[in-house]
C-alpha positions as CSV (number, residue, x, y, z in Angstrom):
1,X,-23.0,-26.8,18.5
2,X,-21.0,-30.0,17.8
3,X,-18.0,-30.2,19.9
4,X,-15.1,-33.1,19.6
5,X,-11.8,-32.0,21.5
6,X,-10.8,-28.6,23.0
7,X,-13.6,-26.4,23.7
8,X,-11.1,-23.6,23.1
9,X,-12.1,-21.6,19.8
10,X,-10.1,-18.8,19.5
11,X,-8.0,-18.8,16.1
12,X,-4.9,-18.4,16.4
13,X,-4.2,-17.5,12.9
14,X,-5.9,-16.5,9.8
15,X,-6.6,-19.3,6.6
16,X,-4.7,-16.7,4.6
17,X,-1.5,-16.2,6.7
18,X,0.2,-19.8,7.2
19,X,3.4,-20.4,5.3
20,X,6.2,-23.0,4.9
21,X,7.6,-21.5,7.8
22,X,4.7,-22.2,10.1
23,X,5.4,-26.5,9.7
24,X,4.8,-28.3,13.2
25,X,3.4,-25.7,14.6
26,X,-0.2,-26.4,16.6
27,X,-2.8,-23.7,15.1
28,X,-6.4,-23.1,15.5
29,X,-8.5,-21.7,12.4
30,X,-12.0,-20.5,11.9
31,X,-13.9,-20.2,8.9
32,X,-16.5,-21.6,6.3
33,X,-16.1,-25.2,4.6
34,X,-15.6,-23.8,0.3
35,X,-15.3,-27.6,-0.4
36,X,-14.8,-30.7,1.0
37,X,-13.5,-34.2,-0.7
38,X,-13.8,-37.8,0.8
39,X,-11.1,-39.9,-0.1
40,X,-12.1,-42.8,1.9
41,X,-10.4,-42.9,4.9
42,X,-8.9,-39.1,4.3
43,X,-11.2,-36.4,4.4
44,X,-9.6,-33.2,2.8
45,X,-11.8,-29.4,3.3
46,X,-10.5,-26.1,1.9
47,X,-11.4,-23.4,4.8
48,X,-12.3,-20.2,4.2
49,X,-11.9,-16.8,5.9
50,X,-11.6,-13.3,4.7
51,X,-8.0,-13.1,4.3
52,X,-7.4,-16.7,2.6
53,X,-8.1,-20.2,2.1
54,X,-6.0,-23.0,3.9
55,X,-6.3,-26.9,3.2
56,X,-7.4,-29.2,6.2
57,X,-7.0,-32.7,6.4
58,X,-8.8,-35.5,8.6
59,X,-7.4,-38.6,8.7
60,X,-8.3,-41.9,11.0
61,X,-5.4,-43.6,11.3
62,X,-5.9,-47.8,11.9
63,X,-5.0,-47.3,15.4
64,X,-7.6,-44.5,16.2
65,X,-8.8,-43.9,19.8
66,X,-12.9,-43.0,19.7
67,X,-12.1,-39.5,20.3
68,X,-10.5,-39.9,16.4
69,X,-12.9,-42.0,15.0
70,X,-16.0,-39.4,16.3
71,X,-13.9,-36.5,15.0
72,X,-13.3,-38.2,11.4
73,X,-17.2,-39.2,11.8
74,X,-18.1,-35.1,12.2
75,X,-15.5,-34.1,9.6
76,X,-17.9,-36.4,6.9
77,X,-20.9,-35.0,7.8
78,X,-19.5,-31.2,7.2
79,X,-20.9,-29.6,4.2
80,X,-20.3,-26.7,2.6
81,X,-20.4,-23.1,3.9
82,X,-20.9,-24.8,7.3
83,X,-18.6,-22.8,9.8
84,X,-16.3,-24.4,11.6
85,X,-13.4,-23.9,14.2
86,X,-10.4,-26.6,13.7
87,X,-7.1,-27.1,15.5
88,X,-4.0,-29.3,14.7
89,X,-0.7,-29.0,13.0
90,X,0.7,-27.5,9.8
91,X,2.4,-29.7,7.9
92,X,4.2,-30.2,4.6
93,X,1.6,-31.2,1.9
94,X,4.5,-32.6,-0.4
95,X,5.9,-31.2,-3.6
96,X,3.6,-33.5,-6.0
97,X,0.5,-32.0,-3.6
98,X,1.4,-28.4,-3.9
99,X,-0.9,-25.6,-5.1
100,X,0.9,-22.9,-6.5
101,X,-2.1,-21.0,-7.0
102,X,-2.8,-20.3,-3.4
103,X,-0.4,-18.5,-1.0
104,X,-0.9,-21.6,1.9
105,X,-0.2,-24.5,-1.7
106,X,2.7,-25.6,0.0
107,X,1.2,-26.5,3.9
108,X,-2.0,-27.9,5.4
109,X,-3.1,-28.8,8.6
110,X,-3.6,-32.3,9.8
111,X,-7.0,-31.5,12.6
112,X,-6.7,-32.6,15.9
113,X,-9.8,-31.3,17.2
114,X,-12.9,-29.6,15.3
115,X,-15.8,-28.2,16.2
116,X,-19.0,-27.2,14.0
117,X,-20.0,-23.6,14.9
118,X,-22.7,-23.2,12.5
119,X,-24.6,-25.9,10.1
120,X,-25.5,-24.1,6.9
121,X,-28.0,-24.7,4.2
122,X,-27.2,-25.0,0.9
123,X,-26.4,-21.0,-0.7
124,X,-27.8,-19.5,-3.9
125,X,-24.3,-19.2,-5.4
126,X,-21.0,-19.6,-4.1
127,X,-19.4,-16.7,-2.7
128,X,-15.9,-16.6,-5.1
129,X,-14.9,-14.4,-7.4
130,X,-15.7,-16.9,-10.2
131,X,-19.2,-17.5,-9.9
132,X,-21.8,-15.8,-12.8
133,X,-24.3,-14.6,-11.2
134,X,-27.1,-12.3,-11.6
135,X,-27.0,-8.8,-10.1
136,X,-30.7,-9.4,-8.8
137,X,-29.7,-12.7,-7.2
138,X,-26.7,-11.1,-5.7
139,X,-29.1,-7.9,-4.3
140,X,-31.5,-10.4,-2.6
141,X,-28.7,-12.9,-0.9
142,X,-26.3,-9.2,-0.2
143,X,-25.0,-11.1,2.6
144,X,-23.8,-13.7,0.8
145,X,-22.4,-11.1,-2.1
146,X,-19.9,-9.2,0.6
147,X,-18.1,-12.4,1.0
148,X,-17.3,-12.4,-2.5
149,X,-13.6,-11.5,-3.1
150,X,-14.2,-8.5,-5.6
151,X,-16.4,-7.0,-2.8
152,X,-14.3,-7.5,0.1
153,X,-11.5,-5.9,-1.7
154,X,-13.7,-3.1,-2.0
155,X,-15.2,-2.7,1.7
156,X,-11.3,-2.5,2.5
157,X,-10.2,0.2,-0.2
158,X,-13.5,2.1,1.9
159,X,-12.1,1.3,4.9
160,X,-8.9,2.5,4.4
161,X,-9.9,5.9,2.5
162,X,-12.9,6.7,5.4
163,X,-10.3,5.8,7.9
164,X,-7.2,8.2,5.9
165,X,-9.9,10.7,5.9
166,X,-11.0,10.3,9.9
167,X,-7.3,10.4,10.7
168,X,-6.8,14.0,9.1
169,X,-9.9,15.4,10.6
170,X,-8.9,14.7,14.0
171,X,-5.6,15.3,13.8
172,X,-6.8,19.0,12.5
173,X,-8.8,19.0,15.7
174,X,-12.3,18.5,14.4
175,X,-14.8,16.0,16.0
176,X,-17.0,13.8,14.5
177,X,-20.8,13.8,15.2
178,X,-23.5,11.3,14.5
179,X,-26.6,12.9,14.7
180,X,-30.3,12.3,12.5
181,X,-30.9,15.5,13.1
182,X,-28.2,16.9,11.4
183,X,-28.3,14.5,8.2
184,X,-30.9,13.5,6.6
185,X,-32.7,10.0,7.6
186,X,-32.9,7.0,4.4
């Protein structure tokens, strides 16, 4: 593991939860790189976590400490689907920068500190919602597949029913046992 700044990886919010009303405030996010543009001088990533995306942006100013310039260094070695952890401030991207496709178009953090928690090779297919691919391919990389949007949408609509269901059990008193002897074994 890569570390340049804080050792200090918990997140402190979600890619999908930052808003307008989050600007200047410091924020730590984890997640996988989706994509990731060099601009020469400005490296921009979209990260990636189950409830959202969020842009982050890695810029060496002229008057950059070594700290900065490692940092900006790491930043354009990331790939995608590497997992990351990075900290710094939301910020304003600028009305002709906006994306009002996403629910975080209107911020994006400027890292201060980042840190590669997992190096990645490349996938089979990228895990959106947009990508054709085939239902065998899909059943072999089933990892990659629950990441998908469509499929994570439906774990949590199975969540929430197995959990609705749980909650009505117990509070009618009955218990629930796990046992292979009682159910059969697959």
């Amino acid at each position: 593991m890569e570390c340049i700044g804080d050792d200090v990886l918990k997140r402190t919010h979600t890619c999908g939860q930052l808003r307008e009303t989050d600007i200047d405030t410091e924020v730590r996010l984890c997640g996988w790189v989706r994509s990731y543009r060099d601009h020469g001088g400005v490296v921009f990533i979209d990260l990636r976590d189950r409830e959202g995306l969020t842009q982050v942006v890695f810029d060496l100013p002229a008057e950059s400490d070594d700290a900065a310039a490692e940092m900006y260094k790491l930043a354009r070695a990331l790939r995608n689907e590497w997992v990351i952890a990075a900290g710094g401030r939301v910020r304003p991207r600028g009305t002709e920068r906006e994306n009002p496709k996403l629910p975080t178009g209107q911020i994006e953090v400027i890292c201060s500190d980042l840190t590669v928690l997992n190096r990645s090779d490349s996938v089979p297919f990228e895990p959106d919602e947009y990508a054709q691919t085939s239902e065998e391919t899909r059943l072999r990389y089933r990892y990659i597949d629950l990441r998908r949007p469509e499929m994570t949408r439906a774990l949590r609509v199975r969540h929430a029913i197995c959990q609705g269901m749980r909650r009505v059990l117990d509070e009618g008193g009955f218990i629930e046992v796990e046992t292979p002897f009682l159910t059969k074994s697959t």
